[in-house]
N, C-alpha and C positions, 0 to 999 in steps of 0.2 A: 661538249660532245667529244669523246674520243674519236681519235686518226682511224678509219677504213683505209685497208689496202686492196688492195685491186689485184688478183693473184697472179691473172689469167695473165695480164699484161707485163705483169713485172717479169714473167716464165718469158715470156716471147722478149722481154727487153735482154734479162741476162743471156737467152740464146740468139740473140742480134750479135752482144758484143764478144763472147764466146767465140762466133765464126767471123767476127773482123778482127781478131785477134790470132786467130790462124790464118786468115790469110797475110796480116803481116809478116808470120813465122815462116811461112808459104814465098811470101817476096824478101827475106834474109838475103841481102845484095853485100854478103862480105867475101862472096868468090871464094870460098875455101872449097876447096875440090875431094872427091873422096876416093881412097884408091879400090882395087877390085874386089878386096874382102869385104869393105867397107869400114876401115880405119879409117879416121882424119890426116889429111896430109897437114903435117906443120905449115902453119899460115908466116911464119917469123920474118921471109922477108919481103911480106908484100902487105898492105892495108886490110886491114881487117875492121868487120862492122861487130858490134856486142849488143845485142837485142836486151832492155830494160826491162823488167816486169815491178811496178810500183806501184804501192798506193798513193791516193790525189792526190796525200797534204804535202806529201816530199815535191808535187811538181817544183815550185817557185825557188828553191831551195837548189834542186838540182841544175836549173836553168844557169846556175852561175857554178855548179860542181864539176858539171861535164866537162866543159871547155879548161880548167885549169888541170884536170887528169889528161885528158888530152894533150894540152902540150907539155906537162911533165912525163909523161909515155912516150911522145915523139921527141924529146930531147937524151932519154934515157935509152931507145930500143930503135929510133930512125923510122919507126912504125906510124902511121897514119889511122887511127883510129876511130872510126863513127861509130855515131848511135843511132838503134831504135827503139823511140820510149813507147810504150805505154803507160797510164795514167788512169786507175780504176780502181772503186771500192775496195779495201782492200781484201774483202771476205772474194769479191765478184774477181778479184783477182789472182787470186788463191786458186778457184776452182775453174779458172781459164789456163793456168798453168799447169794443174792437176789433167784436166781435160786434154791439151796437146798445145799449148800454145806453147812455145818453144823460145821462151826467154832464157838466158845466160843466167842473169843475175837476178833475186826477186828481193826485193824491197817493200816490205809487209806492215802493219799496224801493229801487228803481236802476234806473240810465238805462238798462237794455235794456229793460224792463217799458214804458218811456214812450216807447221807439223803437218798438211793437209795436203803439201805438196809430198813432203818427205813419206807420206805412209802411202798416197799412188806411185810410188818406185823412183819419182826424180830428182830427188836430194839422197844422195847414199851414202854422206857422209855425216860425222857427228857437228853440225853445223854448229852449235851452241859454245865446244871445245876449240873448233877450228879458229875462232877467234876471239881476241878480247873481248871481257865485258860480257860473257856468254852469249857472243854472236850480236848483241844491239850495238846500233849507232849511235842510238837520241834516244832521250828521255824526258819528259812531260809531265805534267799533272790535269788532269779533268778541274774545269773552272768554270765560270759562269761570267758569262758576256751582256752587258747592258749597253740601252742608248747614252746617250754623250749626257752625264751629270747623271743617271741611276735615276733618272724619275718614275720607275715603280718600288722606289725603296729596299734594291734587291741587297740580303748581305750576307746569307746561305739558305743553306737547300730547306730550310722547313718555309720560306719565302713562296719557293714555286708551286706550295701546294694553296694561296689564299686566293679565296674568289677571286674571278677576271684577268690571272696572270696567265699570255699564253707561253708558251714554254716551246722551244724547239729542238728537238735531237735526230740524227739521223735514224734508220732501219737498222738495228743490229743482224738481221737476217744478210744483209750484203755489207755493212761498215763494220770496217775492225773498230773505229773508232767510238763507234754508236757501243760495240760493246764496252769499249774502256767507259764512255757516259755511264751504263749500268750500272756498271761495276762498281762507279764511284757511288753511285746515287743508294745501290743496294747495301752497301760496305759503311755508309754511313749510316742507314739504319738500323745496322748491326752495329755499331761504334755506341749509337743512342741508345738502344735496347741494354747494352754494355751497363750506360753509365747506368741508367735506371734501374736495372736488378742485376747489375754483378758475371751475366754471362749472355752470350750470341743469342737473341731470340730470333730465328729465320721468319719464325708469322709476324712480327715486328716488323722487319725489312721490307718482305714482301707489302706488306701494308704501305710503310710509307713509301714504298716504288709506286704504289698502284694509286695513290693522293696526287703524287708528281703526275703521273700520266693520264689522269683526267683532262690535263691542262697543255695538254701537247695539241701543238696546233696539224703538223705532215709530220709526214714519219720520209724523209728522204733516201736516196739511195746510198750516197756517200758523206763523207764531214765536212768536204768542200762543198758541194750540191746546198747541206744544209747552212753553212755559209753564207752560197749565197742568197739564198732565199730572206735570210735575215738582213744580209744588205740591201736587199730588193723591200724591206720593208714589213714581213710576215716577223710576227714576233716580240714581245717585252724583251721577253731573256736567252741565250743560246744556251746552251750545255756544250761543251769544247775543249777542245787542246789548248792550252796556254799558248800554244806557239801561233798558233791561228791567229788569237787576236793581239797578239804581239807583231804578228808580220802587219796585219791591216793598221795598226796605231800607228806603226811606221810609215803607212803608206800616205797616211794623213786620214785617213778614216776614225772618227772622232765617237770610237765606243771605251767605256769602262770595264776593267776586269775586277771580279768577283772574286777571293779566294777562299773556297766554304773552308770552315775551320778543320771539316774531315775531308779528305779526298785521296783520292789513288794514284798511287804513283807511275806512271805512263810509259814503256818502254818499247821501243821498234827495231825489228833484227833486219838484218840483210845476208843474204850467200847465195853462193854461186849454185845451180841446179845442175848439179852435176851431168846428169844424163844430155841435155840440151846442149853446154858447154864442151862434153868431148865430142858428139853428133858434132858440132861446128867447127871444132879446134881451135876452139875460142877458151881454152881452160885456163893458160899464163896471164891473159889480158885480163880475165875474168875473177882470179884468184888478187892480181895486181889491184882492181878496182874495187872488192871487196876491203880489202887491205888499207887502199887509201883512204875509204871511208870512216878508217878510225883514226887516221893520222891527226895530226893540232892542227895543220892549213885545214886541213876539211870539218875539223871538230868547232873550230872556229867560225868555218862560215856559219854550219848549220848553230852555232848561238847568236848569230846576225839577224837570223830567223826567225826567233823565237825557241830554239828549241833546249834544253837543259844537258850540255856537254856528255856522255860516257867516260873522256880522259879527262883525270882527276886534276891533273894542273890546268887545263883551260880552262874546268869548273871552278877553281879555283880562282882565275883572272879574273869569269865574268860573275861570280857568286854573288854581287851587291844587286845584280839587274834582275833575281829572282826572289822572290818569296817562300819560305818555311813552312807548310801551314803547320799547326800547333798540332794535329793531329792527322799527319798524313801515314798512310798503307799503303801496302802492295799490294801484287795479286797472291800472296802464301797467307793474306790475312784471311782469304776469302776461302782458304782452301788450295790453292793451285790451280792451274788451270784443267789437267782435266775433271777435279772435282768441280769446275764452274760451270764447264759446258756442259759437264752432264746434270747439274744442279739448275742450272739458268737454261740453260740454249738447247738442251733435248724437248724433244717432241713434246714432254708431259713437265719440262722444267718451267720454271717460277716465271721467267719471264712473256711464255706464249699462255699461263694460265692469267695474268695480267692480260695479256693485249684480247684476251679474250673473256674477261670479264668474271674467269670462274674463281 
């Protein structure tokens, strides 16, 4: 039986966190004062707080980022710098930003998420050029997550479509991440279609998308959420970030990684949201913390993590700790993204005529 969503409630859930998301923005306790025109007074020689807007998977990651930016800011600037995180789908957190929540810096799943801010007025800058790497931090591959020894025999995607297998991925309606799952699962049926007649069949793809998701047990809100639900016991197999169940192997959690021979290649940007950042006068702090994020102390943690470096000599150092698949894409395989969203994720695109059965 395919995953039923509940509309009414998920409307009322995302408009819960939406307004506890401005009132965070709302309690911004970094005392930066504004003068009568309404300029920001430079904050430089007193403590300043920098408001986070992120997706889940970066929590764990960051939990050990803040603190070493932190005291390399106050060694460098004699500045005392706090955070305020948030921590939410990355689609649900896009359109909390977009909406008024008043993050500094936003921290996304993928670049449509942070095009969604930029096209409601508060990114006004070319965030992609403003930094290395066209703006991303970390990079990933979509993979497939088993219990400890593979005892449903998983070893790619044509796998999750056999009787009995239940299959877990989040909502691409609210998870950045759930779209990168798509993306891969769609991209490889377009890879398949490939080998077998020579060029992209989309009714191929779509087909074997709609095989996989017979077999979906929830459709969750974020990639964490559906995480945990798998640790919680729902589920054969995950659909996921590489770095997800890298962090969990870590932790001592005794699941297998999957690497389908075709998958998509995963990338996550971060920048500063300009309009929020000068409102604060948090823009030096905010520019500085983007910044760090591409540095090798910070490139490093996050391949601690699980995650697949941006700067080419860390990837280089931990290059042995990952896997090649044999046939991995991007997202330019599939078209780019705004060919996706309007091909997949529009009102009439491929993936709502799947969850809908037409």
């Amino acid at each position: 039986m395919k995953p039923t969503l509940t509309k009414g409630w998920r409307l009322i859930s995302v408009t819960l966190i939406c307004l506890s998301l401005l009132v965070l923005s709302a309690c911004n306790g970094s005392g930066n004062e504004q003068s009568k025109n309404g300029e920001p007074v430079s904050p430089s020689k007193g403590d300043i707080t920098l408001v986070i807007g992120a997706y889940s998977v970066a929590k764990d990651a960051f939990a050990k980022l803040l603190p070493k930016f932190q005291a390399e800011w106050k060694a460098k600037t004699g500045q005392t710098v706090t955070f305020q995180e948030s921590y939410e789908a990355s689609g649900t957190q896009a359109r909390a930003i977009a909406g008024g929540f008043e993050a500094d810096v936003a921290v996304l799943a993928m670049e449509g998420d942070m095009d969604k801010i930029k096209k409601a007025g508060f990114i006004t800058h070319d965030w992609k050029k403003a930094a290395p790497s066209n703006g991303m931090i970390t990079r990933s591959i979509a993979v497939l997550g088993t219990r400890e020894g593979n005892p449903k025999g998983i070893h790619d995607w044509e796998d999750l479509t056999r009787k009995g297998i239940k299959v877990l991925y989040p909502n691409p309606k609210t998870s950045g991440g759930a779209q990168w799952d798509i993306n891969a699962i769609y991209g490889a049926g377009l890879k398949q279609s490939e080998l077998k007649t020579g060029k992209k069949d989309p009714a191929y793809a779509k087909a074997f998308l709609e095989r996989i998701h017979a077999n979906v047990e929830s459709l969750d809100k974020s990639g964490r959420a559906s995480m945990a639900a798998f640790e919680y016991g729902v589920g054969d197999v995950i659909v996921t970030y590489e770095n997800e169940l890298i962090s969990r192997i870590k932790q001592g959690v005794h699941y297998e990684i999957v690497v389908p021979k075709s998958t998509i290649l995963i990338e996550n940007p971060a920048a500063v949201v300009d309009v929020n950042a000068d409102k604060h006068g948090t823009r030096k702090v905010a520019e500085a913390f983007v910044e760090y994020l591409h540095s090798e102390e910070a490139q490093r943690l996050f391949a601690d993590f699980g995650f697949r470096p941006v700067d080419e000599k860390v990837m280089q150092e931990v290059k042995n700790n990952f896997v090649i698949p044999a046939d991995l894409f991007d997202i330019s395989y599939l078209g780019g993204w705004d060919y996706v969203r309007k091909t997949l994720y529009s009102p009439k695109g491929v993936w709502y005529q799947v969850l809908a059965g037409l």
